[in-house]
C-alpha positions, 0 to 999 in steps of 0.5 A, spaced: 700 369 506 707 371 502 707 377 498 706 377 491 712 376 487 712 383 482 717 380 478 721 384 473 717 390 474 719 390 482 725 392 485 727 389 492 730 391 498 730 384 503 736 384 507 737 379 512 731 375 515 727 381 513 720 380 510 722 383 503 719 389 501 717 390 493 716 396 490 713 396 483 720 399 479 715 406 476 713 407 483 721 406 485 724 412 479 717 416 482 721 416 488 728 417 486 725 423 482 723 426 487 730 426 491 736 430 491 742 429 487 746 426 491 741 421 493 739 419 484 747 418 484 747 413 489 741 409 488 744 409 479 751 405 484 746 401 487 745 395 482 745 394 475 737 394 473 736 401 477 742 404 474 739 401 466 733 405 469 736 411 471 740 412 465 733 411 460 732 417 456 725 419 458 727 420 465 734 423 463 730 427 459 725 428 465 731 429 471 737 431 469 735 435 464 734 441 470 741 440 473 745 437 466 752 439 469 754 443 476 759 448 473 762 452 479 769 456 481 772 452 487 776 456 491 780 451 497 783 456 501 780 456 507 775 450 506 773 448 500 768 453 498 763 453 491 762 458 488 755 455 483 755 458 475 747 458 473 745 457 482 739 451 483 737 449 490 739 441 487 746 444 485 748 448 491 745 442 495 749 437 492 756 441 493 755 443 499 753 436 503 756 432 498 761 435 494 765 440 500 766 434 505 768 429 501 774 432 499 775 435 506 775 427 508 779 425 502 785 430 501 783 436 505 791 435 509 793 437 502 790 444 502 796 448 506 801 446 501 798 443 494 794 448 490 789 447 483 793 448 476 788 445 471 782 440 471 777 437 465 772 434 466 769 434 473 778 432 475 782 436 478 789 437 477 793 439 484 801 441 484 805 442 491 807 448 492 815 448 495 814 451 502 821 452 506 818 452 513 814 445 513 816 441 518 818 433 515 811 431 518 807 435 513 812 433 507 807 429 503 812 425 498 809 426 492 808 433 488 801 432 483 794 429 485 788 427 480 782 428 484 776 426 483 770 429 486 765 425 485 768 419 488 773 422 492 778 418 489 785 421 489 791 419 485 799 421 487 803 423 482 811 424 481 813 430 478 816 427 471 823 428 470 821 433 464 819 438 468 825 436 473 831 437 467 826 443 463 831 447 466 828 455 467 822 454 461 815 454 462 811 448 462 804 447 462 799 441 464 794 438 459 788 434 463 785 429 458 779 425 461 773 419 459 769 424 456 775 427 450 775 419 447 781 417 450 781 410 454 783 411 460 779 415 467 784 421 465 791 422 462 795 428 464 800 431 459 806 435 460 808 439 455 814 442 454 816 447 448 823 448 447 827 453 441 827 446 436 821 441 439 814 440 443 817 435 448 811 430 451 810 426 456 804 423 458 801 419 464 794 415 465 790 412 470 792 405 469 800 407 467 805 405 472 810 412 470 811 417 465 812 416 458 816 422 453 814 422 446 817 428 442 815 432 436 819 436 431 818 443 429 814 444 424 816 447 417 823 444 419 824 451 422 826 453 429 821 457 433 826 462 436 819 465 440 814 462 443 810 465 448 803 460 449 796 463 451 789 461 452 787 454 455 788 447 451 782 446 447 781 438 446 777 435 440 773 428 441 779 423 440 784 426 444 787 432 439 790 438 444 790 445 440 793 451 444 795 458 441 802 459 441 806 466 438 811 464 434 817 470 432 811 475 434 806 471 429 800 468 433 798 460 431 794 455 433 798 448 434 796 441 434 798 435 437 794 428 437 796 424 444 794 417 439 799 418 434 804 424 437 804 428 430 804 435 431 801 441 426 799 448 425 792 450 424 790 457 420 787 463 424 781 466 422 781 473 419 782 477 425 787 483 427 786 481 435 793 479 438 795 472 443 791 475 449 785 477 446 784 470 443 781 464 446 781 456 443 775 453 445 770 447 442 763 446 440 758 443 445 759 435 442 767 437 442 768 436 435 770 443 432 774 447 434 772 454 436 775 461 436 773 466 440 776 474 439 774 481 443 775 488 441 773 493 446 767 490 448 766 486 441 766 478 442 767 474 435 765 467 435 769 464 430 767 455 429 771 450 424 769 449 418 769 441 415 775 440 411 770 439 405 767 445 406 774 448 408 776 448 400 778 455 397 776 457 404 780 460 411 777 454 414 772 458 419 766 461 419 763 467 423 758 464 427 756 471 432 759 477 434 756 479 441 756 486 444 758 485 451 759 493 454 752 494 456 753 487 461 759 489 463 757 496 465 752 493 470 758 491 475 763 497 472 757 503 471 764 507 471 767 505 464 767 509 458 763 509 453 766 504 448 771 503 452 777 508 452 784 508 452 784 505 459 781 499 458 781 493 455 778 487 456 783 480 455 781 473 455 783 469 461 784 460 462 778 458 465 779 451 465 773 450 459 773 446 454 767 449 450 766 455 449 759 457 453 762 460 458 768 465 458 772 468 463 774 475 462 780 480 465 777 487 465 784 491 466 783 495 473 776 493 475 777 485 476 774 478 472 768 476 470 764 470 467 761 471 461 755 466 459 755 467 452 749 463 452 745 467 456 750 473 456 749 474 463 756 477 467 758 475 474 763 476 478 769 472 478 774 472 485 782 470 484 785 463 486 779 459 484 778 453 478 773 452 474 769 444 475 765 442 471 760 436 472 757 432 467 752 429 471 750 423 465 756 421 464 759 420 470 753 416 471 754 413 465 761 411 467 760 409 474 761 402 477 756 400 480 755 396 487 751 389 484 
């Protein structure tokens, strides 16, 4: 007697001749449940109804909530090696079955000559280092890679001719990805400020070369000095801020990658300099956040609404966080409040939000600082910070059938 037909409660796997094997679709999840990451990302790629399934909010909420992003420091000297923020077992499982080998399979020739520079989003922004003795064989013809860790996917990029003509001026990379509201799977910007203008030029995953866009100075003033500090912090719709010094005067510039404009955001009242200052944003990346030490004193500053700006700085103090007696559990020879000798400077980390920080403690080594749960962890040179958003990689991941 054939098998009884589930219907829309089952989920079939029949390939070939074989007698189709049903399984009621809360037996399937149960199962899927109880397996390793890897295993839930592929069964959300096989077909349409089992991702529908997955991406529920009652089995997120059950499953994804454990594990919701793999933050880690990866260092690619050597073999891909993953140093894990908040260790579980599903996390160091999943980096080093999945994650470790699939990127040795896909880009692992390039680790001799290419070196990480920035990355956002679970992307990873690579750079070819200029070595004189390659052999032509070794050469590879492009000199950016945007890797994708998840998939595996790799994309080869040209330099612009920005950075090609900017002459002995410092540039940096500005990595924008699906999660920030743009378009595009991911857009990299090379920005470029020069003594009269921020030049710009852009490149997104589905764009066949680079595209400039310049902006004036603001206040129709030329920046005589400009110095930049602290990664770019990125609100929801693509609104890059950094920290910029201009003339010895520390500012918060602003550029929105839809429109080109530019502009300046007030600081918050603080006596801290450039280095001691760190842009970050909220969780749901919709306000800005600053954060500023003195000592071992950490201030949390976040943007207020523009309503609530009104007659204001703009920002609120949110928290101060006493970082001293952490700090000395990896250092017990540090001074009591510090001393004359040390001082503790934000480091770039690559993170959006500001739960995590990564933190210089001059003459000791760096540290990661959880501002959530106020923990300290080592932090080892030539290494950058993936962060993994596993709901919305699977949100936005195709799927097979």
């Amino acid at each position: 007697m054939a098998p009884r037909n589930h219907g829309r409660n089952s989920i079939c796997a029949a390939p070939g001749n074989m007698a189709p094997l049903l399984l009621p679709a809360d037996l399937m999840l149960e199962i899927i449940a109880r397996t390793d990451l890897v295993t839930l990302i592929r069964c959300a790629a096989a077909c349409k109804r089992l991702r529908r399934d997955i991406l529920s909010q009652s089995f997120l909420r059950r499953v994804i909530r454990l594990q919701p992003r793999i933050l880690s420091y990866l260092s690619i000297f050597g073999d891909p090696h993953w140093s894990i923020h908040r260790v579980t077992a599903a996390a160091k499982s999943f980096c080093d079955s999945h994650l470790s080998p699939l990127m040795l399979r896909r880009i692992g020739d390039l680790f001799p000559y290419y070196i990480p520079v920035t990355s956002s989003g679970g992307i990873i922004v690579f750079y070819r280092l200029q070595v004189e003795r390659m052999r032509p064989q070794e050469m590879h013809h492009f000199d950016l890679c945007v890797y994708n860790p998840m998939t595996g996917d790799p994309t080869f990029l040209s330099k612009s001719h920005l950075v090609l003509t900017s002459g002995t001026y410092t540039h940096e990379y500005v990595l924008l990805t699906a999660a920030d509201g743009i378009d595009y799977s991911f857009m990299l910007l090379i920005i470029y400020i020069s003594m009269w203008s921020i030049k710009v030029h852009t490149i997104t995953s589905s764009s066949g070369g680079w595209r400039t866009v310049t902006c004036a100075s603001h206040c129709n003033s030329p920046w005589r000095s400009v110095g930049r500090y602290s990664d770019a912090a990125i609100l929801h719709g693509g609104i890059v801020h950094w920290l910029v010094v201009v003339d010895h005067d520390t500012q918060i510039l602003a550029y929105d990658v839809s429109t080109g404009m530019s502009g300046v955001v007030k600081l918050p009242p603080t006596n801290c300099n450039a280095s001691q200052l760190h842009l970050a944003t909220s969780p749901d990346g919709k306000r800005l956040k600053l954060l500023a030490i003195d000592g071992f004193m950490i201030s949390v500053w976040v943007q207020l609404p523009t309503v609530l700006a009104a007659g204001s700085s703009g920002w609120a103090l949110e928290t101060v966080i006493d970082i001293e007696e952490n700090l000395r559990s990896l250092y017990p020879s540090l001074r009591a409040g510090g001393g004359p000798d040390i001082q503790v400077q934000f480091k770039p980390s690559g993170k959006k939000s500001s739960d995590v920080v990564l933190l210089r403690v001059h003459g000791r080594g760096n540290v990661v600082l959880d501002l959530e749960t106020k923990e300290v962890h080592m932090h080892y040179l030539c290494s950058i910070l993936l962060e993994i958003d596993l709901q919305s990689h699977l949100q936005s991941m195709k799927v097979f059938s």
